[in-house]
Residue frames relative to the residue before (quaternion, step in Angstrom):
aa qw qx qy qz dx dy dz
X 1.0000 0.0000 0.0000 0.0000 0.00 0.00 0.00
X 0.4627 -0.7526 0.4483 0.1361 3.41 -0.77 1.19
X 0.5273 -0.6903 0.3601 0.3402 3.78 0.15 1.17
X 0.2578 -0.7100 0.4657 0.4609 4.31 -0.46 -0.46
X 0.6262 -0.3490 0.3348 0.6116 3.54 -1.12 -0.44
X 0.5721 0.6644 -0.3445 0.3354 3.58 0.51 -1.10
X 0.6859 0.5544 -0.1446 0.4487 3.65 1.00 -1.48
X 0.7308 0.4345 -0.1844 0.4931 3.30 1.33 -1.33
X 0.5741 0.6828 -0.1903 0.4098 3.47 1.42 -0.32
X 0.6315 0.5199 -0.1534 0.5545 2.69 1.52 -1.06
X 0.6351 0.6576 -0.1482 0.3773 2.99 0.87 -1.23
X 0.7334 0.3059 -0.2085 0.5702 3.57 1.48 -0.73
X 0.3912 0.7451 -0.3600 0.4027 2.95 1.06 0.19
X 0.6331 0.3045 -0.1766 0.6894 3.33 1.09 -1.55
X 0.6078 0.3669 -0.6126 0.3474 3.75 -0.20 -0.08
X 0.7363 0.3635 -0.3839 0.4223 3.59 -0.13 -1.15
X 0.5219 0.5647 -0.5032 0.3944 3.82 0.49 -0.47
X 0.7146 0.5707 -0.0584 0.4002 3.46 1.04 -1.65
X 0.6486 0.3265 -0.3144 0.6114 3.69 1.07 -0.79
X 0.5192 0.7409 -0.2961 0.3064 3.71 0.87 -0.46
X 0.7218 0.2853 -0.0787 0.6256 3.07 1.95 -1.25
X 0.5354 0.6268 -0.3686 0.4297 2.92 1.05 0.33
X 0.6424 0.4099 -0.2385 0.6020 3.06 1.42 -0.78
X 0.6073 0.4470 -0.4547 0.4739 3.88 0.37 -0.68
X 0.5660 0.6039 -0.3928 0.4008 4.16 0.93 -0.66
X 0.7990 0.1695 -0.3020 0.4915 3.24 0.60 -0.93
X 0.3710 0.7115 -0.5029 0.3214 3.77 1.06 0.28
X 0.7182 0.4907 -0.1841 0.4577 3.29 1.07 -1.60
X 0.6282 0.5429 -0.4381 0.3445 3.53 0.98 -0.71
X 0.6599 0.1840 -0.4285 0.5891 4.11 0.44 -0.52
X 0.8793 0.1458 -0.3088 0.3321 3.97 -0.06 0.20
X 0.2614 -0.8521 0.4534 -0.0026 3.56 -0.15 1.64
X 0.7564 0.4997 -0.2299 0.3540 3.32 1.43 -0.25
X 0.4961 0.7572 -0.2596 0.3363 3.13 2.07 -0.30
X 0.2192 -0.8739 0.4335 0.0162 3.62 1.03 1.67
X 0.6243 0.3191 -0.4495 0.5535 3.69 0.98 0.16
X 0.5058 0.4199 -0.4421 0.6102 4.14 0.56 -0.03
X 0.7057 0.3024 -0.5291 0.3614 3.79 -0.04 -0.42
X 0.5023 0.6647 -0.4008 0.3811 3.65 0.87 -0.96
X 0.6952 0.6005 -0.1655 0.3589 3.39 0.47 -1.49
X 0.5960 0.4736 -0.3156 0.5665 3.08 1.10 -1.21
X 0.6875 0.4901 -0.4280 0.3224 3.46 0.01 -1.51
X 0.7420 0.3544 -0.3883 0.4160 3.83 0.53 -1.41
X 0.5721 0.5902 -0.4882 0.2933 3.53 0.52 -0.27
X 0.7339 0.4748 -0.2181 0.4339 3.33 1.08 -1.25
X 0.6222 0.4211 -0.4001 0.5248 3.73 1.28 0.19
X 0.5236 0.6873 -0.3498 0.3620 3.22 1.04 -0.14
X 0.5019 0.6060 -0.2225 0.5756 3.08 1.52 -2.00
X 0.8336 0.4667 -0.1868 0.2291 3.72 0.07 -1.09
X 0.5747 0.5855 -0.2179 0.5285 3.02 1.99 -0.66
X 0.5791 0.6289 -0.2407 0.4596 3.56 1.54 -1.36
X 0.7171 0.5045 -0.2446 0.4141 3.36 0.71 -1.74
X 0.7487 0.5091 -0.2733 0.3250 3.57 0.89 -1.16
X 0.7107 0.4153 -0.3131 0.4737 3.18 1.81 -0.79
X 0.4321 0.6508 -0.4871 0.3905 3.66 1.62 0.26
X 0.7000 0.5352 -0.2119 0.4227 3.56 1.29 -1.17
X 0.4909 0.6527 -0.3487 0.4597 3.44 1.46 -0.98
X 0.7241 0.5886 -0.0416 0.3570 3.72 0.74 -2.01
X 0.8552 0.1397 0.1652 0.4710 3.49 0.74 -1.93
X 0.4265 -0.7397 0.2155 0.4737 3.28 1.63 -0.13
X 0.8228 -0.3641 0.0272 0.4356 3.76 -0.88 -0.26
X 0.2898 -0.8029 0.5121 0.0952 3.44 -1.03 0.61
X 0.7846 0.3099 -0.2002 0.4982 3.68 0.75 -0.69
X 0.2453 -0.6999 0.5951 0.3096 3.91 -0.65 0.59
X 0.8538 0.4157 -0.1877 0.2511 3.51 -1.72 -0.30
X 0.7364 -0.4278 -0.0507 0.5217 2.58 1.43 2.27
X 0.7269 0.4145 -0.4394 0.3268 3.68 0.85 -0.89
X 0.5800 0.3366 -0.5413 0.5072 3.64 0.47 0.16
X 0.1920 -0.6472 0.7048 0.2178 3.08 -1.95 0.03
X 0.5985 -0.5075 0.5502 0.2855 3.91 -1.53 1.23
X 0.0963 0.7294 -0.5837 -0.3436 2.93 -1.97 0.14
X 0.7236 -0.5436 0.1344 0.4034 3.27 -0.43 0.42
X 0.6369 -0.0807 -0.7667 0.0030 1.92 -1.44 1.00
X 0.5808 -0.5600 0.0004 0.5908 4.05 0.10 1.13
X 0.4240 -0.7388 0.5052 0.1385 3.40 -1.25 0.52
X 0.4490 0.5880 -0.5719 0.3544 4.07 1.02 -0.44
X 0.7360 0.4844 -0.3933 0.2628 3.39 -0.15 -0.84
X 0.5516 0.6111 -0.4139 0.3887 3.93 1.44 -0.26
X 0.2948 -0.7472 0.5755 0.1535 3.38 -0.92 0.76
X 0.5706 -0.2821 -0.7649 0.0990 1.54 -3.42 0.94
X 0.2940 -0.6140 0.7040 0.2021 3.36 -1.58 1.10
X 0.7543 -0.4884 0.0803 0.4314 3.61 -1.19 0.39
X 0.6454 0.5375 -0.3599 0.4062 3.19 1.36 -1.11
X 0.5883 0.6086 -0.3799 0.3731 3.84 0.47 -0.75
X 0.8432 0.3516 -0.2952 0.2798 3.57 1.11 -0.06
């Protein structure tokens, strides 16, 4: 099944949200004191959380190791899983 625009939108959303903290992570590691980078991080990382939940809410689960939750009957196996797009 061919993802929608909507799905793929979303979808880049959480990357750039995601490479964003990735970078500000290893920013913060050589500079722990840089209270406007911690901020940043934080809103990024509620962001990341707000995106993902309405990606899961919309298209079904996205994260493995408990934070997502199945519905029934189980759903990982339904395709384009997350990585495939």
């Amino acid at each position: 099944m061919k993802p929608s625009k909507e799905q793929l939108q979303l979808m880049e959303q959480i990357q750039q949200v995601d490479f964003a903290l990735v970078e500000l992570t290893l920013y913060l590691d050589t500079h722990p004191q840089d209270y406007t980078s911690i901020q940043q991080f934080n809103q990024l990382a509620s962001q990341s959380k707000q995106l993902k939940n309405q990606y899961e809410q919309q298209f079904g689960p996205l994260r493995q190791y408990g934070e997502s939750y199945s519905s029934y009957p189980w759903s990982w196996n339904d395709a384009p899983w997350p990585w495939q797009m």
